[in-house]
N, C-alpha and C positions, 0 to 999 in steps of 0.2 A: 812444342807441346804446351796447353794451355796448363797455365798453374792455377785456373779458377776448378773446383771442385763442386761437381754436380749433388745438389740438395737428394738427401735421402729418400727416398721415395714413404709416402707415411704409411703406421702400419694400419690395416686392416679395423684393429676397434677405434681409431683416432679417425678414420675415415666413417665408420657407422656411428662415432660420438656425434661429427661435424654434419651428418644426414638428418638423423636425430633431432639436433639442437634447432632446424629448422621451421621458422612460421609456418612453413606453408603444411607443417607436417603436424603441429598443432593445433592448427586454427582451428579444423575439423573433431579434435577433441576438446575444444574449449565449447566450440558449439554446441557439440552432443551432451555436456555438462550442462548447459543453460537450459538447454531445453528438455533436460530430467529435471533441472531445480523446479521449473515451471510447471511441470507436471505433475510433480510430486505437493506442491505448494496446498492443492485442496486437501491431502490427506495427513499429511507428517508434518513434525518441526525434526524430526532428529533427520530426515532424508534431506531437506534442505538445507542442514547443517553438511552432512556429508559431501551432497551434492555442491553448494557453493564454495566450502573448500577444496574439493577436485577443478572446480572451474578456475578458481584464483590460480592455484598449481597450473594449470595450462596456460590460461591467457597471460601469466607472468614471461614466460617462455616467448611470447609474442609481441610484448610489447614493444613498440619505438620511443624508450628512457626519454632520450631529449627532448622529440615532439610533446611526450607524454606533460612533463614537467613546465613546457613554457605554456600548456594548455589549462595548467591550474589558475594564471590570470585572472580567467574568465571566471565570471560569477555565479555562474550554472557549475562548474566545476569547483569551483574554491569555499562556498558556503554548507556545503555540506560538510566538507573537513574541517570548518569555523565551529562548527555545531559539535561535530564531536569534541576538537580540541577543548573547546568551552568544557566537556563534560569533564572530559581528562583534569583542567586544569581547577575548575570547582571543586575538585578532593580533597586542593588544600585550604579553603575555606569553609568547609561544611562545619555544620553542630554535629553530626552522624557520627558513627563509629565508623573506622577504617572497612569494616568488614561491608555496612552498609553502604559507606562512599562506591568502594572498588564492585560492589554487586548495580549498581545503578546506572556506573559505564556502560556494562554491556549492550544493554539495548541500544547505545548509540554506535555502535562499531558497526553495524548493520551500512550505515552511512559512507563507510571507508568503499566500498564497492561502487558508490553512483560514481565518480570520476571514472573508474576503470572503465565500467560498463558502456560510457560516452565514448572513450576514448578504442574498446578494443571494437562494439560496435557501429562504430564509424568506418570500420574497415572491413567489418564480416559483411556478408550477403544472406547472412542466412537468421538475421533477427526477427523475419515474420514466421517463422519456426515455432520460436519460443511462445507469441501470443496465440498459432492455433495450438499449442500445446496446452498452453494452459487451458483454454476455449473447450478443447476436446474433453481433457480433463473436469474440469466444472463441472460437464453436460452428463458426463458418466455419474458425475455426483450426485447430483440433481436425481439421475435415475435410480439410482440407489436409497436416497433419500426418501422416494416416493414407498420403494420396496420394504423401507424401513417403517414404514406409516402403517403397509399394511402387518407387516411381521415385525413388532420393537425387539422381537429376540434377537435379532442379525445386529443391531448394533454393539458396537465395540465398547458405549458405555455400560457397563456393568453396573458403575456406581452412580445413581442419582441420573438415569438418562431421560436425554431431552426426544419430548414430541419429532420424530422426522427426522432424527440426527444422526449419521452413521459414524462420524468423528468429531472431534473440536465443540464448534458451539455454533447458537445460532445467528450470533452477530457477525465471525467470520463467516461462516456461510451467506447471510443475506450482503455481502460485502462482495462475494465474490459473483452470488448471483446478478445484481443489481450493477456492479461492474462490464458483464458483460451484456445483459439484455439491453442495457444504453446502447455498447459500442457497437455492437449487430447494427442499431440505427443506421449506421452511415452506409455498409456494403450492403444493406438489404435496399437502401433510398439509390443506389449506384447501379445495381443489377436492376431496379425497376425503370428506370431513364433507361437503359439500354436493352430493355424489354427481354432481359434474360430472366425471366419467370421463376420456374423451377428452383434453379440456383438459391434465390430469392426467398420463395416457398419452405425449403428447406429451412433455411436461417431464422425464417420466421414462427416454424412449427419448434426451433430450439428456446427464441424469444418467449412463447407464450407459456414452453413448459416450465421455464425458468420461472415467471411474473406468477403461474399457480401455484406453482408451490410453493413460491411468496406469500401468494393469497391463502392456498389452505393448507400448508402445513408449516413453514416457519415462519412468523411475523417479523421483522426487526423492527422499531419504530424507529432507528436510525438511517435504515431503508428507506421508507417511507417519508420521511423528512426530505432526505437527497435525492431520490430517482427525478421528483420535478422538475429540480433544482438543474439535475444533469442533461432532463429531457431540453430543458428552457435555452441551453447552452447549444442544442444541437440545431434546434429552431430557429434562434439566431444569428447562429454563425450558416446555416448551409438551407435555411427552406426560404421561401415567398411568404410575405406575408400571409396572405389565404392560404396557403396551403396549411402552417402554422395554427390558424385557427380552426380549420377542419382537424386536424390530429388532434390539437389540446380539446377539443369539443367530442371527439371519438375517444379520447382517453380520460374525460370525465365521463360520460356512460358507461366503459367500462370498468373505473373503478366503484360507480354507484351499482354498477352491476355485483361487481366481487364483493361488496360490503354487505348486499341483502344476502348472498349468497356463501358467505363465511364467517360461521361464529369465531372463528378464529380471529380473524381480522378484527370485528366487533370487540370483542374481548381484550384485546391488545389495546387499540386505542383507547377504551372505554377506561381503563386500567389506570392509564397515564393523568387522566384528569380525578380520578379516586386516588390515586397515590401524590397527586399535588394535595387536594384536600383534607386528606389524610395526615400528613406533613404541618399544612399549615396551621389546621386545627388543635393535634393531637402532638406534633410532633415526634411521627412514627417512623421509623426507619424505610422506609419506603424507596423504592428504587427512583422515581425523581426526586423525591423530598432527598434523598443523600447527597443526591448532583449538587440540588441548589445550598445544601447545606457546605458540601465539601469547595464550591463557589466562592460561598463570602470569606469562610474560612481560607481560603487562598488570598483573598484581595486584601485581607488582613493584613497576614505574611508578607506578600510584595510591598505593602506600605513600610513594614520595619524595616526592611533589606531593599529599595528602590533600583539602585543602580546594576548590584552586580548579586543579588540574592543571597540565601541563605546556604549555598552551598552545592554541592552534588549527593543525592540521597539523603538530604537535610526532611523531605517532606515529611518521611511516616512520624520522625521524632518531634515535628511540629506542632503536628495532629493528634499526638501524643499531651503534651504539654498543651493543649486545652478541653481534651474530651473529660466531658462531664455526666454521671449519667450510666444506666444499664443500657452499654448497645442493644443489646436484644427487644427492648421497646420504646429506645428514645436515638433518633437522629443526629440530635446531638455530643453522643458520647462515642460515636464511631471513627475508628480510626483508621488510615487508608497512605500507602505511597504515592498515590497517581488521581490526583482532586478531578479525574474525565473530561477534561479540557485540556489539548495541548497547550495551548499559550497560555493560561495560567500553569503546568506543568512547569514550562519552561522557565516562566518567569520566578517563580517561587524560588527556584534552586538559581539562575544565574540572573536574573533581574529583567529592568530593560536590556541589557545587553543581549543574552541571552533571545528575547522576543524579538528584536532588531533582525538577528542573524536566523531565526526562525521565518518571519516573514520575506525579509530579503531572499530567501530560497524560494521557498514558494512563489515568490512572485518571477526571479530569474526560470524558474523551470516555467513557468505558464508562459514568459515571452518565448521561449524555446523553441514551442509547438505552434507561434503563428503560421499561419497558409493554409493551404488544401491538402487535403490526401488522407488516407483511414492511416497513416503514423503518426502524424498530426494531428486527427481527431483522437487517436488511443492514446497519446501521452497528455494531451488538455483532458481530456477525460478523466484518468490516473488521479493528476494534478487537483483537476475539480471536488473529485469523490472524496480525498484526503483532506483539502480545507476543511470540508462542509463537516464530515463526519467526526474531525477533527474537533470541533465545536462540542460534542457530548463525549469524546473519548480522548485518548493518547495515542492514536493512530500509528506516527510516525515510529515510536517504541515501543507500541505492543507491535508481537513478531507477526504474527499474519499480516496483518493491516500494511507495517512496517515495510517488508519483504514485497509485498505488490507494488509498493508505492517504488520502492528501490531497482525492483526489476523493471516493473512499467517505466516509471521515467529513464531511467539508468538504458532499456534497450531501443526505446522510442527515441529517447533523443540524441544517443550515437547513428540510427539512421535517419533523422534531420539533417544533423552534419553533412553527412555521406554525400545524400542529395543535393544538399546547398552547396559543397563542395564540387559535386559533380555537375553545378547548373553556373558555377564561379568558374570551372577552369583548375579546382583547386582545391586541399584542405582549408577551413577557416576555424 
């Protein structure tokens, strides 16, 4: 008789725990998570709160720890948790009161998600999910928008609403417009080489509704700046010369076309050059005169504080301690936590250092997206739209702008990996 004794056989919920606890049983709600955050992105911040904490809760369940952890090396993965850490650790050097230090983190935690996103993305299949969801989403916006132009009761602002706006504002909105009537560029140029029409057609009639109601119902002039900027990059990297110069020659007619043809448009622009003059003459609170004012007033700042700044949530108290002046009709005496330029943002509160590890991000994610393919044109795109707009705002920390840039990069370039891994033989 053997004296070894047969293992218990396990019970029943230790067998539905170990079922359970399976990837292959999460992966599928980790997905379905991303691509509600996506969805939800043109219309909420509190759904995208919810929504990207249900995703963390799954994809956590999925992860491979070890892979996960020697993957932070890499520079694409390790600078964004530089950046937040910086913020974290700037609390203990600010002028601010605790209350303001620990309130200024937060927008950086946003950031704790782009490793994930490389890392659980690299393994889904189902990350072009996420950008026609969000694609879809926009387009529905977009229609609503219009609906709002004609009916301003339907919108949800009650208080002080804007022209065409059914949520938010119209800088995230022309953010997310302008986002996407770029990236269409590339599968609308894909389906015409392969003479699939229609398809084409389609994508093009969502491109055009998008670029009017650009033109006559929300302007952004941060739009307007970057769409060139974005077109210029796609013409580069994927047309012929001549071909290049027919579009950009077809997309100045059209935009001298929209300009006779929208006082809106007119108005907007016309604005920007009365509110510089207005600024410099009068020194009037004006919405460029505050840029350029909240500008030097930053360069100021980083001059006292060079290396490592004046802190985390040091700015408003800054701006504080030299406004001079009735805000309401001088420039000057206006006070603000966010000077609408990331890198001086950055710089102010953690110095050079701070810009160092801002840039070195940016610049790791754009190497990211070298090669061919509409994942690689959507994360250079992302990457693109966030520098450039980054230039008159805080992008990367304000939440919309923020969350695009996190998810866009964060799910574009866990399927780079993918691919590169699968063209290597291999994860890399």
């Amino acid at each position: 008789m053997s004296g070894s004794v047969a293992a218990a056989p396990a019970s029943p919920l230790a067998e539905w725990w170990r079922w359970l606890r399976r990837p292959a049983f999460w992966m599928p709600v980790a997905d379905t998570f991303a691509v509600l955050t996506a969805a939800s992105l043109p219309w909420s911040t509190s759904l995208v709160g919810i929504f990207t904490a249900c995703w963390l809760g799954a994809a956590a369940l999925t992860i491979d720890y070890p892979v996960y952890l020697r993957s932070l090396k890499r520079p694409a993965f390790a600078l964004p948790l530089a950046l937040f850490a910086l913020a974290a650790a700037g609390t203990l050097w600010s002028e601010a009161s605790w209350n303001a230090r620990l309130y200024a983190v937060g927008p950086a935690i946003k950031l704790l998600f782009v490793p994930a996103l490389f890392h659980y993305f690299e393994r889904s299949s189902r990350g072009m999910w996420v950008f026609v969801a969000f694609l879809v989403s926009s387009t529905m916006l977009m229609a609503v928008s219009w609906l709002v132009l004609i009916e301003p009761g339907l919108s949800l602002q009650k208080v002080n609403p804007q022209r065409g706006i059914f949520v938010k504002n119209y800088i995230d909105q022309g953010q997310e417009f302008a986002l996407c009537a770029v990236a269409l560029a590339y599968p609308i140029y894909t389906l015409l080489r392969e003479r699939r029409v229609w398809p084409a057609l389609l994508l093009l009639g969502i491109v055009l509704g998008l670029l009017a109601n650009m033109t006559f119902v929300i302007v952004s002039r941060t739009a307007i700046v970057t769409m060139p900027i974005m077109l210029a990059v796609f013409a580069a990297l994927h047309l012929r010369w001549r071909t290049s110069v027919t579009i950009f020659a077809a997309a100045a007619l059209l935009g001298g076309a929209s300009w006779f043809a929208s006082p809106q448009l007119r108005t907007t622009v016309d604005s920007a050059f009365r509110d510089y003059r207005l600024y410099k003459e009068e020194n009037v609170p004006t919405s460029v005169g505050l840029r350029l004012e909240f500008w030097q007033k930053s360069l100021r700042f980083i001059r006292e504080a060079p290396l490592a700044g004046h802190g985390t949530g040091s700015t408003r108290t800054l701006f504080e301690r030299v406004a001079v002046g009735d805000p309401t009709v001088q420039a000057s005496a206006n006070v603000i936590g966010n000077p609408h330029n990331q890198t001086l943002y950055v710089a102010v509160q953690w110095g050079a250092i701070g810009a160092v590890v801002l840039w070195g991000m940016w610049l790791s994610h754009l190497l990211l997206f070298r090669g061919e393919g509409l994942v690689a044109w959507i994360g250079l795109l992302v990457v693109v739209q966030n520098v450039f707009t980054s230039l008159f705002n805080s992008h990367i920390f304000d939440f919309h702008p923020g969350w695009m840039y996190v998810l866009g990069v964060g799910v574009a370039g866990g399927m780079m990996m993918k691919q590169r891994g699968n063209a290597t033989g291999g994860p890399r």
